[in-house]
Each structure stands twice: as structure tokens, then as C-alpha cells.
C-alpha positions in Angstrom: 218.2 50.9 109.1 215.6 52.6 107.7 215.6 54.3 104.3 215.1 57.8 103.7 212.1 58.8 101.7 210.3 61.8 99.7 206.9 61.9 98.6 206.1 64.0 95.8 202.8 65.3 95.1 201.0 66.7 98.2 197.7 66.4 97.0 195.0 63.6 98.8 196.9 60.3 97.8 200.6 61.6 99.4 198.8 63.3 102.1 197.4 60.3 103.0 200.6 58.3 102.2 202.4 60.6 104.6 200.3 59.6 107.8 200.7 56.4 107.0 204.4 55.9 106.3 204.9 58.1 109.5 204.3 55.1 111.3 206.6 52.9 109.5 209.7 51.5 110.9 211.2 51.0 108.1 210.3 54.3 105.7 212.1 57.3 107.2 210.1 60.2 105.5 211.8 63.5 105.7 209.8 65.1 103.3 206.2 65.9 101.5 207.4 67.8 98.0 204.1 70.0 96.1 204.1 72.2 94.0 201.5 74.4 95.8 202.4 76.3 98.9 199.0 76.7 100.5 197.9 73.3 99.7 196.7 71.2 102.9 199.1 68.5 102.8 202.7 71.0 102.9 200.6 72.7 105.3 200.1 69.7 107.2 203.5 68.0 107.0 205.3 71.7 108.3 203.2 70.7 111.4 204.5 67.4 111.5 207.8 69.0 111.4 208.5 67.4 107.5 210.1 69.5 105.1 207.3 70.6 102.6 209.3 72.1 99.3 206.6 73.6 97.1 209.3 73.5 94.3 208.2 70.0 92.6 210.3 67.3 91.6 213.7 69.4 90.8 213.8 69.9 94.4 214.2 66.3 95.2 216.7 66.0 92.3 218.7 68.8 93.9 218.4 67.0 97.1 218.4 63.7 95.9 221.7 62.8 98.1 219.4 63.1 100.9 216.9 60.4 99.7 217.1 56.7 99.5 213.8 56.1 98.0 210.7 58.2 96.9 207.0 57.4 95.9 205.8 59.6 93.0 202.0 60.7 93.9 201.5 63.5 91.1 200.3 62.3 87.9 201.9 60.0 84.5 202.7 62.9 82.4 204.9 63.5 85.4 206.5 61.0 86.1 207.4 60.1 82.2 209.2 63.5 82.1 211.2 62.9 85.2 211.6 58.9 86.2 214.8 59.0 84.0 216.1 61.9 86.4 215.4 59.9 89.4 217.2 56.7 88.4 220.2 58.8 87.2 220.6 60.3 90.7 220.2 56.6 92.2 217.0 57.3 93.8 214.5 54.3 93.5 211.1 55.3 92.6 207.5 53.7 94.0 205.3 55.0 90.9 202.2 55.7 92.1 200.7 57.0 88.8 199.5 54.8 86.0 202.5 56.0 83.9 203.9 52.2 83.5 207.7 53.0 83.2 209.1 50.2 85.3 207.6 47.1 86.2 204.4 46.4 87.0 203.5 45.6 90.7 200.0 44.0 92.2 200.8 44.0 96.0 198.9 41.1 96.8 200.3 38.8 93.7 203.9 39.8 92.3 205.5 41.9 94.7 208.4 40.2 95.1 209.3 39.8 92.1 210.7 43.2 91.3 212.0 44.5 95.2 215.7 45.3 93.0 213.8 47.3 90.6 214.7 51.5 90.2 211.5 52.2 89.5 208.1 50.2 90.5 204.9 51.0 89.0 201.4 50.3 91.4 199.7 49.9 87.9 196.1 52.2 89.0 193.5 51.5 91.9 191.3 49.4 90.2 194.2 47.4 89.1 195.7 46.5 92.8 191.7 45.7 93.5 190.9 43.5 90.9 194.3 41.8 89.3 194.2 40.0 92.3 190.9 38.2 91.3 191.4 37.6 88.2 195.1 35.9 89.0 193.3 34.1 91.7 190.4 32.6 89.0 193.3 32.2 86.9 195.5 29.8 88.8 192.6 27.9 89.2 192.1 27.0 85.5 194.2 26.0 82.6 193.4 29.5 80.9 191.4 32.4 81.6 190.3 33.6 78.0 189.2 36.8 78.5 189.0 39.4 82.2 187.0 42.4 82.3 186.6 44.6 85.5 184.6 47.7 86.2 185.9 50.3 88.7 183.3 52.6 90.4 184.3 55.5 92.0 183.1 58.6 94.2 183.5 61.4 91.9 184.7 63.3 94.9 187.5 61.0 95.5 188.7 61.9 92.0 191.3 64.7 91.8 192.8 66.2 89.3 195.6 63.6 88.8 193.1 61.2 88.6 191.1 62.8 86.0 194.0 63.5 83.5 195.0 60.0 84.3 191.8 58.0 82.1 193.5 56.9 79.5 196.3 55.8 81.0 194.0 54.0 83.5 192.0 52.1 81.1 195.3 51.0 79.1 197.7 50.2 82.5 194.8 48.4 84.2 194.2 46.4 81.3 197.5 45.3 80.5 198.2 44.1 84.2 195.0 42.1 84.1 196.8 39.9 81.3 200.5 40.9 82.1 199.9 39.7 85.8 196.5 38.5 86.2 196.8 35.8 83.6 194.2 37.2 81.3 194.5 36.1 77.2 192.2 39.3 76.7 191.2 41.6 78.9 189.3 45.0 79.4 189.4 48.0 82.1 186.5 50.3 82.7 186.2 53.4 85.2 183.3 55.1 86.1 183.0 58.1 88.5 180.1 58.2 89.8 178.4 61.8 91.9 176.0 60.5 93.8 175.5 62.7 97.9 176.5 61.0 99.6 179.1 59.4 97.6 179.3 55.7 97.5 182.0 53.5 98.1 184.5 52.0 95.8 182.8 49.4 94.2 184.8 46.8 91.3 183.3 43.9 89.2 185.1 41.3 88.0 184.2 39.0 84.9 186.5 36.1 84.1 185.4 33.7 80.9 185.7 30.3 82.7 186.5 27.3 79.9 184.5 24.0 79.5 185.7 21.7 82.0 186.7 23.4 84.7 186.7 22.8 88.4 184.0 25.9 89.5 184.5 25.0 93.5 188.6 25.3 93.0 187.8 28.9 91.1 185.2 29.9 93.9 187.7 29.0 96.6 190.4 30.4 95.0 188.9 34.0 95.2 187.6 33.9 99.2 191.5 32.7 99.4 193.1 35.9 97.5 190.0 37.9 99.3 192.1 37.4 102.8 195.5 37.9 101.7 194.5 41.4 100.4 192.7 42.1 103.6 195.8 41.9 105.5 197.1 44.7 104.5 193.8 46.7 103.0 191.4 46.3 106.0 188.6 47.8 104.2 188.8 45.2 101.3 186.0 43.0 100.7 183.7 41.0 98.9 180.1 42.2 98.1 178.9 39.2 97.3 179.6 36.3 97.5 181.2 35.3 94.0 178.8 33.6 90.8 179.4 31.1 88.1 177.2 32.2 85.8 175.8 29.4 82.9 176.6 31.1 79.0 177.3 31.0 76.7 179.3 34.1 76.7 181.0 35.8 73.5 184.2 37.7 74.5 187.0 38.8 72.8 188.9 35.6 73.6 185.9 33.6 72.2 183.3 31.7 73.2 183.0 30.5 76.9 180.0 28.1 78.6 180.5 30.1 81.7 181.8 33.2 83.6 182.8 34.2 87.1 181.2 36.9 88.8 183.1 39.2 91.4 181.7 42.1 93.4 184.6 43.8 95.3 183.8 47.0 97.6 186.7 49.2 99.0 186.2 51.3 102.4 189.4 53.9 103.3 191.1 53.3 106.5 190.2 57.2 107.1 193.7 57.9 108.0 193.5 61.0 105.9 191.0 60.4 103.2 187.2 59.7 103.8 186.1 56.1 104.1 184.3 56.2 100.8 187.5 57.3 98.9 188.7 53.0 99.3 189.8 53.9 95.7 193.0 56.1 97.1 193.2 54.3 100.4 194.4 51.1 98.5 196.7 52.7 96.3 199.0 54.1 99.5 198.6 50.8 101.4 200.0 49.1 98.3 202.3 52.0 98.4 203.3 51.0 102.2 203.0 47.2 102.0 205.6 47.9 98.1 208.3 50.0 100.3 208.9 48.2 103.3 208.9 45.1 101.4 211.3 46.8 99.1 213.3 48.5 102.2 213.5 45.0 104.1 214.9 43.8 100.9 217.6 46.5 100.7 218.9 46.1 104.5 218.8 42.2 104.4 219.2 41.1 101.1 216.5 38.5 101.3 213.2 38.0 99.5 210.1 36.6 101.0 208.2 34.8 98.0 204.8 36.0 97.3 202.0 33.8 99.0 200.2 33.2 95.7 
């Protein structure tokens, strides 16, 4: 049985998240809710033969006997004013704003851990990107002191929600790198960038690496976590191979003799979104690989355990 969903938000990242769940066997989408009536993506789910609302959130709360589940693409100021409503009306919510009101979810390290949750928060782009490298140098150590990563972005791929969003990138990337990656400290940086033609989502990880500590175990570590998020975000990959670089390094969790180096680049699956915009792309396949995992868990009752 499949579970009836909304999106809300019809702007690039639930446009694109509508293609993609329209494939699903699990993800019954009946509806792509804006809050513009000439916008492309209602335009293009009436074509689909979707309803496409242009009344906003209130319509899916007037609705909401008709939904099982619905992923929140508009923005955090958002979906602070409304996740209350949607957990009131029994509707679970996939949060795909950085607004950080239910737990936070990495796709490719803790999913599992929250598939009963009301409402499930996909943290930011550059956080489902690189949390999974710093958990991955992280379980190969005794501590990671200190995490930084650096999200580079097509300035075109940024809309609107995205550019409101900063702050609350910065501060929810952040706090998944320690609350999930395993970082004591750690820092989140975007940039957008405007070069013609735009560049590809590029992320780079630093992780403080403590005296003693097995460098080949980190280093294989990462190509490991490197394939599990490929499985479900094709276009994920490494740059470069990853660095230990000799220190000694001062960071805000003190002193280190060494650091890793990551380079991460992000291509689009060009379902609806342009192969440079990897930064959206990887924020609906989380979105897909998140719901499923969370509808399979509704119809069976059983969790699979994440392959850390």
C-alpha cells in the first residue's frame, strides 16, 4: 500500500521532487501545492494530471484527511509557522527546509533511526553531502576534534528559499556535522558562486585527525561512505582522491598533527533541474530514499539498520 503524499512548495526542489516520486511505488503523490498559479511546477503537475492548489499550506490542512505524508519544499520560516498544524492533523512531515523542528536526518548515516518520527528534518544540501564524510572519518578514529566543510554552489541553482535560508544553513549544517557526523566542533560555510557557465556543486571537507591514528582506516573509510551515497545520488562523487595532510593545525577543538582533506562534487540527475544544480538534486533524492524508507516502515512495521 502506498501512502498518499503532498508536496508543498512548487518551486525547483518540489518540481523536481515531483518527477521523481512519480516513479515511486511506494509514494502515491496526488498533489503539488504553491502558492503561485503561473508558476511552472502547478503548471506542470495539472499536465500530469496532479492537483496543483496555489492556496499554500492551509490547503493541505483543509485536505489533510486526504494525505498520509507530505514533504515541505518552501522555506524554514515556513515550516516553523506550520509543522505544529501538520502533526495536529496526523500528517507526517519530510522537512525539506533547514528549519530543524524534528530530528535530524543524513540519508546515507541515520536514517533509520527516526522512520516513526511526525516530522523529519533533511538538515540542508551541504549537510546530506558532507555529514556523511565526516561520520565516515569519524568512526574511524577515537574522536574527531573539530569538522569544517565548505559548500559551493551555482548561484543560479539558488532560489529564493534558498537565499532566505543562510543562516539557518550555516547553523543546521553545523550542528548535524557534530549531532550526526561525530564532530566535537564544527563549522559550515556556503558560498554561491556566478560564474557562465555555472559550476557544479562542489564541498570540502576538513576533519582534525588526533595523534595516533590509523590514516589508511580513515582513507578507506571515506571511498567506503563515497559508494553508499552513490547508490542513491548517482551524480555523487569524489574530486579527489582524499589527503592527510602533516600540521600542525589550530582549530577550535585544539591542536591537531594532522587533517583530512575531502573534495566532493555533486552532478543533478537532470530529472528536472540542470546537472550543475547537484546541490537540489541531492536534497529530493534524500527526500525519495527518507519516504519510502519511511513508507516501507509504515506498511511492514520493520526497520532495516543503516549500513554505517
Amino acid at each position: 500500500m502506498a501512502l498518499r503524499c503532498a508536496i508543498i512548495g512548487s518551486g525547483n526542489i518540489g518540481t523536481d521532487l515531483m518527477i521523481k516520486m512519480l516513479r515511486s511505488d511506494t509514494l502515491n503523490l496526488t498533489a503539488l501545492v504553491g502558492i503561485d498559479p503561473d508558476s511552472d511546477g502547478l503548471k506542470r503537475a495539472k499536465s500530469l494530471g496532479l492537483q496543483a492548489p496555489h492556496d499554500g499550506p492551509d490547503w493541505v490542512l483543509k485536505h489533510a484527511h486526504e494525505f498520509d505524508m507530505i514533504f515541505d519544499a518552501t522555506s524554514a520560516y515556513v515550516h516553523v509557522r506550520y509543522h505544529h498544524k501538520y502533526q495536529d492533523a496526523g500528517i507526517t512531515a519530510i522537512d525539506l527546509t533547514p528549519a530543524a523542528r524534528g530530528p535530524k536526518v543524513i540519508a546515507a548515516v541515520n536514517m533509520h533511526e527516526h522512520l516513526d518520527a511526525p516530522n523529519i528534518n533533511l538538515v540542508t544540501c551541504g549537510g546530506q553531502a558532507t555529514t556523511p564524510m565526516v561520520f565516515a572519518v569519524r568512526r574511524a578514529l577515537n574522536a574527531l576534534p573539530y569538522a569544517e566543510m565548505v559548500s559551493t554552489v551555482a548561484s543560479r541553482s539558488a532560489g529564493p528559499g534558498t537565499r532566505q535560508n543562510i543562516d539557518e544553513f550555516t547553523k543546521t549544517t553545523s550542528m548535524a556535522l557534530r549531532e550526526i557526523g561525530g564532530a566535537e566542533h564544527a563549522k559550515a560555510i556556503i558560498v554561491l558562486n556566478p560564474a557562465d557557465p555555472p559550476i557544479m556543486m562542489r564541498n570540502t571537507v576538513f576533519a582534525g585527525i588526533p595523534e595516533g591514528s590509523d590514516h589508511d582506516a580513515v582513507i578507506n573509510s571515506v571511498y567506503d561512505m563515497e559508494k553508499q551515497v552513490t547508490s542513491f545520488v548517482p551524480g555523487y562523487r569524489l574530486k579527489n582522491p582524499p589527503v592527510i595532510e602533516e600540521g600542525p593545525f589550530h582549530t577550535p577543538g585544539g591542536v591537531v598533527p594532522h587533517r583530512a582533506v575531502i573534495l566532493l562534487e555533486v552532478a543533478g540527475a537532470g530529472d528536472y533541474l540542470p546537472e550543475y544544480a547537484g546541490n537540489l538534486d541531492i536534497m529530493t533524492a534524500a527526500a525519495m530514499r527518507v519516504g519510502e524508507a519511511v513508507a516501507k516502515h509504515r506498511v511492514t512495521g520493520l526497520s532495516e539498520p543503516a549500513q554505517l
